[in-house]
C-alpha positions as a Markdown table, in Angstrom:
| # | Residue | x | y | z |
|---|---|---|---|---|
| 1 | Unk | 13.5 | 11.4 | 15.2 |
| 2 | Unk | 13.6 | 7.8 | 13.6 |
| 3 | Unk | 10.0 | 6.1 | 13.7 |
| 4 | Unk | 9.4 | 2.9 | 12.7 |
| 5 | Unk | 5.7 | 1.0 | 12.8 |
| 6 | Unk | 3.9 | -2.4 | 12.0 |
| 7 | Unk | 1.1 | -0.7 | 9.9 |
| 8 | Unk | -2.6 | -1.7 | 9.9 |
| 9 | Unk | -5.7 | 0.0 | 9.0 |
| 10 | Unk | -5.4 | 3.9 | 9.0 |
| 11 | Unk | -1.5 | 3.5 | 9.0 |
| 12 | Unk | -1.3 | 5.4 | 5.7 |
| 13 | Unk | -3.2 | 7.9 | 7.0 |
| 14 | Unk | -1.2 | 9.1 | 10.2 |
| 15 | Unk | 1.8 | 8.6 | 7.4 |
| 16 | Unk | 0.5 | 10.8 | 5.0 |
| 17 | Unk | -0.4 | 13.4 | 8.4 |
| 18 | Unk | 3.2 | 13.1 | 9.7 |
| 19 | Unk | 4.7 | 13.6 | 6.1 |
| 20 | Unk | 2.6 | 17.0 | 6.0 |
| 21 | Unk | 3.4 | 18.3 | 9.0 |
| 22 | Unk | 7.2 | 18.0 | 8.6 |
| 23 | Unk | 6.8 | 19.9 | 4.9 |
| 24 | Unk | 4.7 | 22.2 | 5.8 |
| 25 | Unk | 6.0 | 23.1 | 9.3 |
| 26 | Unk | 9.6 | 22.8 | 9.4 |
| 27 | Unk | 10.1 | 22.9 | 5.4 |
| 28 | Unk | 11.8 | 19.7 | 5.4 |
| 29 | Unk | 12.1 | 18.0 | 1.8 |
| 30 | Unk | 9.9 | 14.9 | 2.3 |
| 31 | Unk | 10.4 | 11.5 | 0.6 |
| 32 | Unk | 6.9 | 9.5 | 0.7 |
| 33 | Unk | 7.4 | 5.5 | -0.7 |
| 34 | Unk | 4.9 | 3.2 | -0.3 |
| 35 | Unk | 4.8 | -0.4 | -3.1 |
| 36 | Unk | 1.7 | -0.3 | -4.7 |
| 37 | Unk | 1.8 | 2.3 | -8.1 |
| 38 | Unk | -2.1 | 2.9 | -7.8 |
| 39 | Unk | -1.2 | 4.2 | -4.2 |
| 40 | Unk | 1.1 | 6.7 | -5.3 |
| 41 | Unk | -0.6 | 7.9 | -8.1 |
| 42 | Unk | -3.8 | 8.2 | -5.6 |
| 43 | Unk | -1.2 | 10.2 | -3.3 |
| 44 | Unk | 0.4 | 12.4 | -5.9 |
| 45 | Unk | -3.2 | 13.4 | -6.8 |
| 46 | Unk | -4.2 | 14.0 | -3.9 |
| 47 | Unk | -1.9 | 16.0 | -2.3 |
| 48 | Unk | -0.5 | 17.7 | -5.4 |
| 49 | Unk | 0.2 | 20.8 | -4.2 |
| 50 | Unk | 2.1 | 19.9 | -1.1 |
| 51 | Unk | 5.4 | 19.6 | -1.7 |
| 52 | Unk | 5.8 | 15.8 | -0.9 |
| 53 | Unk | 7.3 | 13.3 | -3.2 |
| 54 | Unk | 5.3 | 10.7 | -3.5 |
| 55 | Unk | 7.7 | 7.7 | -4.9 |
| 56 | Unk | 7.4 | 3.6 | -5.3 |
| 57 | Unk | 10.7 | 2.4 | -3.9 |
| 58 | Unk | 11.2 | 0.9 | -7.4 |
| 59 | Unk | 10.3 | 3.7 | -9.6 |
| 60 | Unk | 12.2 | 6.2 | -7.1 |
| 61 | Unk | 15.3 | 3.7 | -7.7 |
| 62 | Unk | 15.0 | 3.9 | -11.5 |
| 63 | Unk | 14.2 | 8.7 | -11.6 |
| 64 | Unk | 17.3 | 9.0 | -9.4 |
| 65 | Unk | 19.9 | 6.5 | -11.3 |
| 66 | Unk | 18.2 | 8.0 | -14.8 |
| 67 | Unk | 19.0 | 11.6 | -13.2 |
| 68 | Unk | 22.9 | 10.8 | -12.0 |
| 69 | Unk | 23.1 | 9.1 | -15.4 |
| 70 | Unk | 23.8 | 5.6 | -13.9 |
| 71 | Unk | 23.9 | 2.8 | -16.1 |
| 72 | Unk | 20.6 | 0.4 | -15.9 |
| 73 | Unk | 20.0 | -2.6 | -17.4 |
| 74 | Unk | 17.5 | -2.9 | -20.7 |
| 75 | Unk | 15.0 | -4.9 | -20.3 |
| 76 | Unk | 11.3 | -5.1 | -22.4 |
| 77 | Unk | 8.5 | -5.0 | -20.3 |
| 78 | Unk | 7.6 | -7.5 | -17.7 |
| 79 | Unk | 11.3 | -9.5 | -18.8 |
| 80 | Unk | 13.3 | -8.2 | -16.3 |
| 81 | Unk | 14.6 | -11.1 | -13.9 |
| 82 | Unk | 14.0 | -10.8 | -10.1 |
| 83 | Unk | 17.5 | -9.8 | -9.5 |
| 84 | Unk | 17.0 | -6.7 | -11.3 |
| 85 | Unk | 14.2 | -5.4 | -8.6 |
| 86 | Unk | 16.1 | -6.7 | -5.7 |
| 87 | Unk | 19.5 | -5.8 | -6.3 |
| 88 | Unk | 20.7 | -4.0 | -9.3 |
| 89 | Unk | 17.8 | -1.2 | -8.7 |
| 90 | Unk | 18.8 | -0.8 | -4.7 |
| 91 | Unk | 22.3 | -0.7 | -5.6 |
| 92 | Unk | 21.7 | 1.8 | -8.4 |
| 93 | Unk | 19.6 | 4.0 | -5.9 |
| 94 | Unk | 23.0 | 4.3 | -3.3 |
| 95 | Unk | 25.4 | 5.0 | -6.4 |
| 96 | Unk | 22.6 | 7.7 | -7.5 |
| 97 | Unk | 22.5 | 9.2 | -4.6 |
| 98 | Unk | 26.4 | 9.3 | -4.1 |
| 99 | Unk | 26.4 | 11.3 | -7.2 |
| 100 | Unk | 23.7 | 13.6 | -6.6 |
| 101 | Unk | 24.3 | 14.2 | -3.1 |
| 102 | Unk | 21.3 | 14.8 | -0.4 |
| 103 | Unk | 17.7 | 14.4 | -1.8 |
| 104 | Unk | 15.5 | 14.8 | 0.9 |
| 105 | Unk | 15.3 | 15.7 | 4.8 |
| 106 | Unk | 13.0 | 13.5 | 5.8 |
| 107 | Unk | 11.6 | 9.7 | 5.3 |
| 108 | Unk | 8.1 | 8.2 | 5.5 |
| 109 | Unk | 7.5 | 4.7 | 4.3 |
| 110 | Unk | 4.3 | 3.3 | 4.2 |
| 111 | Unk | 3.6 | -1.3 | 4.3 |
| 112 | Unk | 7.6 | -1.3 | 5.4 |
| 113 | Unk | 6.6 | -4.9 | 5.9 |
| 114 | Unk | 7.8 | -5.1 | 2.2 |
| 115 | Unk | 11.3 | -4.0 | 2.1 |
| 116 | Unk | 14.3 | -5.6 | 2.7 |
| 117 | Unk | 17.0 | -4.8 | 5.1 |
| 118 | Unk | 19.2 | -3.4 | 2.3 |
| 119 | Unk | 16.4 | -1.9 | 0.4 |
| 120 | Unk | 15.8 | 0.0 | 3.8 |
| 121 | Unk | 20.0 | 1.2 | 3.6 |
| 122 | Unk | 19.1 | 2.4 | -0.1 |
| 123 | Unk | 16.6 | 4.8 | 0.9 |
| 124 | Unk | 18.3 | 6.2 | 3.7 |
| 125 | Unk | 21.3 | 7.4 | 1.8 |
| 126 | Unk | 19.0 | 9.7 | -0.2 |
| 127 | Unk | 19.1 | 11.8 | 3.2 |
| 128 | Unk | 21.0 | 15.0 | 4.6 |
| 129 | Unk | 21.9 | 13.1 | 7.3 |
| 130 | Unk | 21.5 | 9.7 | 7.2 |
| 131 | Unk | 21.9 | 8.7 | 11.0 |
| 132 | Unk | 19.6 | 11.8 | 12.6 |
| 133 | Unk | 17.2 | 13.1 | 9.9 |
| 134 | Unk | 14.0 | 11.4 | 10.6 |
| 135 | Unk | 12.6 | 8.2 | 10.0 |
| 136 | Unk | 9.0 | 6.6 | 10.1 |
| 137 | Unk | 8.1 | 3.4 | 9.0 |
| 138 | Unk | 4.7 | 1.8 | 9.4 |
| 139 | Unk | 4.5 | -1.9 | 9.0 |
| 140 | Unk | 2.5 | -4.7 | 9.8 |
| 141 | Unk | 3.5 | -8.6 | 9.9 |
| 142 | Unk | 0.2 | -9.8 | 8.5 |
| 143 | Unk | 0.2 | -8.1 | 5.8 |
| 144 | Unk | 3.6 | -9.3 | 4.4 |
| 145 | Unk | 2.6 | -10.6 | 1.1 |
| 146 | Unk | 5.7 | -10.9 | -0.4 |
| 147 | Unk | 7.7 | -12.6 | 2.3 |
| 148 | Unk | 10.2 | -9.9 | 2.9 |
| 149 | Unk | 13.3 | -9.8 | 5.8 |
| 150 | Unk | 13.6 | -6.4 | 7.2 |
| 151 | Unk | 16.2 | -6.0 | 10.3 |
| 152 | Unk | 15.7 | -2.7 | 11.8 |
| 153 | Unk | 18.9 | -0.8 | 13.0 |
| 154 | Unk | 18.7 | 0.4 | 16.6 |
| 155 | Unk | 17.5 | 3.4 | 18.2 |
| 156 | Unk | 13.8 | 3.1 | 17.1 |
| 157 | Unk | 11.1 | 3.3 | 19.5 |
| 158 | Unk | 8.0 | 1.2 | 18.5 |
| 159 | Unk | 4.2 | 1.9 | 19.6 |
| 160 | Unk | 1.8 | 0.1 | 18.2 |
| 161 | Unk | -1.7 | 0.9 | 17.1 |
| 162 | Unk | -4.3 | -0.9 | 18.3 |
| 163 | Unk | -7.4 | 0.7 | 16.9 |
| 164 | Unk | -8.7 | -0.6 | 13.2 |
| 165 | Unk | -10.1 | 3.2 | 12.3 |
| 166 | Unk | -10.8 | 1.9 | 9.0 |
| 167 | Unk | -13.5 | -1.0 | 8.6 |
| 168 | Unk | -16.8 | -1.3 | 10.1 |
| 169 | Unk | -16.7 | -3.2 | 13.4 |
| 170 | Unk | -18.7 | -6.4 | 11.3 |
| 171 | Unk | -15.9 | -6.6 | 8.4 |
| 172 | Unk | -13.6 | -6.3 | 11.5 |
| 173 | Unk | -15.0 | -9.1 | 13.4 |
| 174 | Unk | -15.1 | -11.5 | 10.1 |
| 175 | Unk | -11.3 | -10.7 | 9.0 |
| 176 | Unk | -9.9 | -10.5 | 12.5 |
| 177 | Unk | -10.4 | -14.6 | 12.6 |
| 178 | Unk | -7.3 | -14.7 | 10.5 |
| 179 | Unk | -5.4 | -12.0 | 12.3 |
| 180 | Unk | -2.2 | -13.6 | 14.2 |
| 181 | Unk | 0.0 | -11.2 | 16.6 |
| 182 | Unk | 0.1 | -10.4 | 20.6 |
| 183 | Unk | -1.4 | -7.1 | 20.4 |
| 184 | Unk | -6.2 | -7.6 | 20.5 |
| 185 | Unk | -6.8 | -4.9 | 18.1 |
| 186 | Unk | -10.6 | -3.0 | 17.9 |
| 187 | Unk | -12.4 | -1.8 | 16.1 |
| 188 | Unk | -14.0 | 2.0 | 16.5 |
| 189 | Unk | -16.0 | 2.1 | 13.5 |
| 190 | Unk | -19.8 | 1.6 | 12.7 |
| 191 | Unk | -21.6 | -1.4 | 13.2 |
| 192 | Unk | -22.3 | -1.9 | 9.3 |
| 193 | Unk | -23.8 | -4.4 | 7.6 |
| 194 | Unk | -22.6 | -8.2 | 7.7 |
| 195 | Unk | -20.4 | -9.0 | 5.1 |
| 196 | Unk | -22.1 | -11.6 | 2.6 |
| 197 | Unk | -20.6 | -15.3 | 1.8 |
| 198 | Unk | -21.7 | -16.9 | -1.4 |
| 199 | Unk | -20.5 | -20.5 | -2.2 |
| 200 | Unk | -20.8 | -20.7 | -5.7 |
| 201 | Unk | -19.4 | -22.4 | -8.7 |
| 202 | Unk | -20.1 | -19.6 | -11.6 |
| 203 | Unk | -18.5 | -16.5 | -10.5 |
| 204 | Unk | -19.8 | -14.2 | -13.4 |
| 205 | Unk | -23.0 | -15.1 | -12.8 |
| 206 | Unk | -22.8 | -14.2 | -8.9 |
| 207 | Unk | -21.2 | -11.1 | -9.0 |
| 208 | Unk | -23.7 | -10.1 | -11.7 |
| 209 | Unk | -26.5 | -10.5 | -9.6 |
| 210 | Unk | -24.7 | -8.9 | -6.8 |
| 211 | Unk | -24.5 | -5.8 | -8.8 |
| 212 | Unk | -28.1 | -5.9 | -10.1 |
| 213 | Unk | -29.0 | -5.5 | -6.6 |
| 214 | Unk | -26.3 | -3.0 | -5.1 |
| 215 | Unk | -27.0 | -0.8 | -8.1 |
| 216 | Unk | -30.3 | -1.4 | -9.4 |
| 217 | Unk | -32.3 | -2.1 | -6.3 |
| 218 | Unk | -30.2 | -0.2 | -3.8 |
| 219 | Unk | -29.0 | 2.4 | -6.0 |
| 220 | Unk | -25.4 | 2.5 | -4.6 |
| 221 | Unk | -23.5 | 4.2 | -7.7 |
| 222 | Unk | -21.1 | 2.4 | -9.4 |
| 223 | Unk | -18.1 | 4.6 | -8.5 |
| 224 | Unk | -18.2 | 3.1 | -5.2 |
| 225 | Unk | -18.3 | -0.5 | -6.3 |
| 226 | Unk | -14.4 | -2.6 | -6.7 |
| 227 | Unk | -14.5 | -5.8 | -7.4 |
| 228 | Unk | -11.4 | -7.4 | -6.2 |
| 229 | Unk | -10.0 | -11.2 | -7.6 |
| 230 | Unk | -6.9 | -13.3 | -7.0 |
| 231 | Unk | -6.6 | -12.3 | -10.7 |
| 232 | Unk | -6.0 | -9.3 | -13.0 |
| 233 | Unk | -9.3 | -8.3 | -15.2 |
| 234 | Unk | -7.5 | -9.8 | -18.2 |
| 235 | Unk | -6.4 | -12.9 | -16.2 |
| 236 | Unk | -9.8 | -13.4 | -15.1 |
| 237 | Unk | -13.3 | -14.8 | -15.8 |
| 238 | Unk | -14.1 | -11.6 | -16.0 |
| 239 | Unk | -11.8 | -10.5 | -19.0 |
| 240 | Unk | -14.6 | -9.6 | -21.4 |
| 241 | Unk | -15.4 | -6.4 | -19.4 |
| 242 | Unk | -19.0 | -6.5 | -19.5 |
| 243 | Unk | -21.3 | -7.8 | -16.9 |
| 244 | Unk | -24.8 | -7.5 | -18.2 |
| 245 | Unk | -25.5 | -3.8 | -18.4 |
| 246 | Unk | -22.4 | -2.7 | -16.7 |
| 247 | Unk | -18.6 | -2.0 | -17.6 |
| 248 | Unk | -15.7 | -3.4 | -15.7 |
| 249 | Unk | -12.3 | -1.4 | -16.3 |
| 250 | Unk | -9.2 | -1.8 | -14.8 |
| 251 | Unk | -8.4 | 1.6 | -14.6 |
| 252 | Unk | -8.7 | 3.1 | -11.2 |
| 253 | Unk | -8.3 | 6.3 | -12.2 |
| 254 | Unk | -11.9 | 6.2 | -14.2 |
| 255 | Unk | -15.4 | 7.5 | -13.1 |
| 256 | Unk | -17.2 | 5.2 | -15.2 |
| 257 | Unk | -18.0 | 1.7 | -14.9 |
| 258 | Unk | -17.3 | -0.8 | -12.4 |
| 259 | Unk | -13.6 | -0.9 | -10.7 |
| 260 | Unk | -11.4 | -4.1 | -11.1 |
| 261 | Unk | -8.8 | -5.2 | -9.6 |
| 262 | Unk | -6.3 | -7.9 | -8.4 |
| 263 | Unk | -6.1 | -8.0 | -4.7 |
| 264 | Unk | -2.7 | -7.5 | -4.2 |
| 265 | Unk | -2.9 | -4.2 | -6.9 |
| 266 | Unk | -5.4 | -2.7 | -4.6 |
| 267 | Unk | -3.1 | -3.4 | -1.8 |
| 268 | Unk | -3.6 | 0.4 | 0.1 |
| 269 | Unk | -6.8 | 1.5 | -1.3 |
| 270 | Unk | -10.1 | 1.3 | -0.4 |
| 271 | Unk | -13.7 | 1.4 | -1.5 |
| 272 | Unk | -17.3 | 1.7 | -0.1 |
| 273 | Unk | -18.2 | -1.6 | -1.3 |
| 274 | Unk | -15.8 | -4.5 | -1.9 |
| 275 | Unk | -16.7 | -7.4 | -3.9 |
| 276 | Unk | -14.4 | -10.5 | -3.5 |
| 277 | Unk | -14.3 | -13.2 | -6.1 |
| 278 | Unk | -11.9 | -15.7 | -7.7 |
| 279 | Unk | -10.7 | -16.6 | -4.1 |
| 280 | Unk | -9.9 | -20.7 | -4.4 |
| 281 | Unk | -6.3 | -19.7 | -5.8 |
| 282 | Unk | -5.2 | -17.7 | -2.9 |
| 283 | Unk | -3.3 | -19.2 | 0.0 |
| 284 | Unk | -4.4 | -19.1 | 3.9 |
| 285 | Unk | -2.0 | -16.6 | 4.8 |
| 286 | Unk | -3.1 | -14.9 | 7.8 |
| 287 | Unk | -4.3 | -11.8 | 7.3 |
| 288 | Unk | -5.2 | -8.5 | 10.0 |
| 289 | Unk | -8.1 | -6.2 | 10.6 |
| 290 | Unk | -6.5 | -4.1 | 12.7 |
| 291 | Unk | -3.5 | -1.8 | 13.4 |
| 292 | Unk | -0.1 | -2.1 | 15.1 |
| 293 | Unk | 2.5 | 0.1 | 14.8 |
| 294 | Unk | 6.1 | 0.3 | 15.5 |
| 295 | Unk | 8.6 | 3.6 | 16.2 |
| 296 | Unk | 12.0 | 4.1 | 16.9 |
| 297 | Unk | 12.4 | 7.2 | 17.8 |
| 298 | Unk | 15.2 | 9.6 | 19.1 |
| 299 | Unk | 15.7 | 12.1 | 21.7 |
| 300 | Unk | 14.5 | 15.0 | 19.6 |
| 301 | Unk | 10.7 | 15.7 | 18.7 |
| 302 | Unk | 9.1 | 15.2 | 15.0 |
């Protein structure tokens, strides 16, 4: 069964489902890639003891050409030129797998929106069989950040998912205003509160007052707090760390202090309470609220 999707919210969560029942209930050797690192980690956690392997298409590209002992470019960190990540790493992936032989039984890749067409042949030679062992792909046009061209091969049968499982119905209604596609999605969740708007000209100071009163006054505790900026924490107004009394940290990984992050880092994850700041350097590319979801899918059953 091949499945491909246009993912939305609580995509990576029938993903995650489907990759489990395949492991655990016809013992298949399951490949997992998703394109955010804090994902996978979150993942690998998670669901350590399942049997799944949890990759980044980019750091699963650079384990198997390190284990067939293919030869990879040096570069120091953060050097390495664009073609390195969209050509020498795929290509590497295809020679690795030509020298190990089969690597897994079955595929799940989560924000598909972000490969290309040839990144998408990469992965598939790392199966058995790489015409009938199974496929499913989640994607989802409005969130493709990157600007990526996948062509789909035939014999996929798409659905689509039209319920947003994953924000309250008022975030819903307030995001959905930028959402473009055919398919209405809705929302199932809770009412919730209505998301706040503040017009300012001092970040710091906002977001600090925002935080006296969510933990302070409304004693929400801080490990449910992210506050998310067009910028990395070191990139940001918010590089010293400290905002009055309390600790920002970059680290996700960290039960102390106040999460921070760059949008497009938290791409995947989620959090009780978002803060948004340090938006007037992002673009107005639409964005969705919702889910859709695409499968191709052959005569035989997942």
């Amino acid at each position: 069964m091949r499945v491909t999707g246009c993912a939305g919210s609580g995509k990576t969560m029938l993903a995650l489902e489907q990759a489990r029942r395949w492991h655990s209930r016809q013992e298949r050797r399951v490949l997992f890639v998703c394109f955010n690192r804090r994902l996978q980690q979150h993942l690998r956690e998670l669901e350590k003891d399942s049997g799944i392997s949890f990759w980044t298409f980019h750091s699963l590209c650079v384990h198997l050409a390190r284990r067939a002992k293919v030869t990879l470019s040096e570069y120091a960190p953060g050097e390495a030129p664009q073609s390195y990540f969209d050509d020498e790493l795929p290509t590497a992936l295809i020679d690795a797998a030509g020298e190990l032989g089969p690597q897994f039984d079955a595929l799940v890749v989560d924000e598909a929106q972000d490969l290309e067409t040839h990144w998408l042949t990469a992965l598939t030679s790392t199966l058995g069989d790489e015409t009938e062992d199974p496929m499913w792909l989640f994607m989802d046009d409005n969130q493709n950040i990157y600007g990526q061209e996948l062509e789909l091969p035939g014999q996929f049968a798409e659905f689509e998912l039209t319920w947003n499982c994953r924000n309250t119905q008022a975030i819903h209604r307030e995001v959905a205003k930028l959402y473009r596609g055919e398919v209405e999605p809705e929302a199932i969740g809770p009412e919730g509160r209505t998301p706040e708007l503040h017009l300012v000209s001092d970040h710091v100071a906002c977001v600090a007052g925002v935080l006296e009163r969510l933990v302070a006054e409304e004693g929400v505790p801080q490990k449910d707090i992210v506050i998310l900026s067009s910028h990395a924490l070191a990139r940001s107004d918010f590089a010293s760390g400290k905002l009055g009394p309390y600790t920002l940290t970059g680290d996700q990984t960290k039960a102390k202090g106040i999460r921070f992050s760059s949008i497009r880092a938290f791409k995947g994850l989620e959090s009780p309470v978002v803060i948004l700041t340090e938006l007037e350097d992002l673009d107005d590319r639409p964005a969705t609220s919702s889910s859709t979801s695409g499968c191709r899918e052959r005569a035989t059953t997942a």
